[in-house]
N, C-alpha and C positions, 0 to 999 in steps of 0.2 A: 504494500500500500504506500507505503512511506519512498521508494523508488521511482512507483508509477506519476508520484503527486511532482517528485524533484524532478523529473525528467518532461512531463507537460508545464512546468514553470520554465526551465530554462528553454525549450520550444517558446511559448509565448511571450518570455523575455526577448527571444532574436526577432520573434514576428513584431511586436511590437517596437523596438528598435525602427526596423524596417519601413515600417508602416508612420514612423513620425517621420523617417529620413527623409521619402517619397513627398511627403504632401507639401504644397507648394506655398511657400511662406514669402517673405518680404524679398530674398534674393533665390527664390524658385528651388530650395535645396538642392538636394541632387537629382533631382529630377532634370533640371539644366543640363547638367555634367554625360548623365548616364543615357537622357529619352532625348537627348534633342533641343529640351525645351517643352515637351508636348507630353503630359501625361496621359491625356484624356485620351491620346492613340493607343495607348495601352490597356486602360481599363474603361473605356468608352466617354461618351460625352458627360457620364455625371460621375467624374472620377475624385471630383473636390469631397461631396458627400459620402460616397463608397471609403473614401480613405479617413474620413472622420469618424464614421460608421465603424470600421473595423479598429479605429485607434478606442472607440468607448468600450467596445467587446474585449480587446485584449486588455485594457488597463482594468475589466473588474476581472477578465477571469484571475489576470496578474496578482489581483488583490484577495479574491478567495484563495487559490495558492501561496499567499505567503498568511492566512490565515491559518489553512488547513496546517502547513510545516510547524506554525507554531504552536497549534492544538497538538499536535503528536508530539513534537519535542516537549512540551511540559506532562505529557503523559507518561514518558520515560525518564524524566526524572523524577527524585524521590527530597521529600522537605529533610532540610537537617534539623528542624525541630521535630521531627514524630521520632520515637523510641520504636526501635527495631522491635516486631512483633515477635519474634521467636527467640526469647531469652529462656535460658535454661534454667529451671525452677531451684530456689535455694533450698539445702538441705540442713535443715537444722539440728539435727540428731548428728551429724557431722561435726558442726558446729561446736557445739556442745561435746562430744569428746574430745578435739582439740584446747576446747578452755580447759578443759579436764587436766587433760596433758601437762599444760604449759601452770597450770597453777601448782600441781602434783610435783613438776619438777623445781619449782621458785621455794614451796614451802619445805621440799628435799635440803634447800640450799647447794641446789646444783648451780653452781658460777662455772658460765664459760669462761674461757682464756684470750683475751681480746690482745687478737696478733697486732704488734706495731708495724706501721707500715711508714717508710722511710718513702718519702716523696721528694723527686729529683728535683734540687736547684732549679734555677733560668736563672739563663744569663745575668740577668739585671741583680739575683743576689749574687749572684758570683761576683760580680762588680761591686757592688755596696761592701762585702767581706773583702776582698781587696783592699779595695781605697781603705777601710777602716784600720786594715791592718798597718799600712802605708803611715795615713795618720799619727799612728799610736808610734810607731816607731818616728816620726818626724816628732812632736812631742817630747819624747826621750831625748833626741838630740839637742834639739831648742834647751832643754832642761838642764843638761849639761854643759850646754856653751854657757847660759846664764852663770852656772854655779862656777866656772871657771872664770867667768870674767869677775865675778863678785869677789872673788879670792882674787884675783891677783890685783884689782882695786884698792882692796882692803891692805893688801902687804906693801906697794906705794904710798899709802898714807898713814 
């Protein structure tokens, strides 16, 4: 259904195309170009009418066609507000032995053993523990030029 519908729109997309290009407007379209000049030799003496005629027929069927595609296209989608009909029923007798469980084992005073887990650097600490270090040792030196110039200040005067 949904093929037969795309494939009679894009047919009456080219006819009607067609059918505006032909009718003879303020610089005679292509009718100029392609008849001559003379469309009426083509489709007779009432060729003004006949191409007006067939340009209302193709712009509704045009327009029930792109009707029809959008009535099926919102048929085959589904709302993301409705909850999926076929959810699998809870089981609470399940439920309920696992509370079991987990309390049986807390009032056991069963403690698990909560593994450390050592998380790799980046960069940027890598850098910060650097420079820090860098610091610290720049520090120490300043510390000791001071205390060396203090002393030998002190022994000149």
């Amino acid at each position: 259904m949904n093929l037969l519908i795309v494939c009679i729109h894009v047919v009456v997309c080219f006819v009607l195309i067609l059918v505006i290009l032909l009718q003879a407007g303020r610089g005679q379209g292509l009718t100029g170009a392609s008849f001559g000049g003379n469309v009426q030799s083509l489709f007779g003496t009432k060729a003004s009418s006949f191409l007006t005629k067939a340009t209302s027929v193709c712009a509704i069927i045009f327009l029930f066609t792109c009707i029809g595609l959008n009535i099926i296209e919102v048929q085959k989608s589904r709302s993301l507000f409705k909850s999926p009909s076929s959810q699998a029923p809870l089981d609470i007798e399940q439920i309920k032995k696992a509370l079991a469980k987990v309390n049986k084992t807390r009032a056991a005073g069963t403690t698990t053993a909560i593994k450390t887990v050592t998380v790799p650097k980046t960069d940027a600490q890598k850098v910060a523990e650097a420079s820090k270090a860098e610091a610290a040792k720049l520090a120490e030196t300043l510390k000791t030029e001071v205390v060396t110039t203090a002393k030998a200040t002190a022994k000149k005067s």
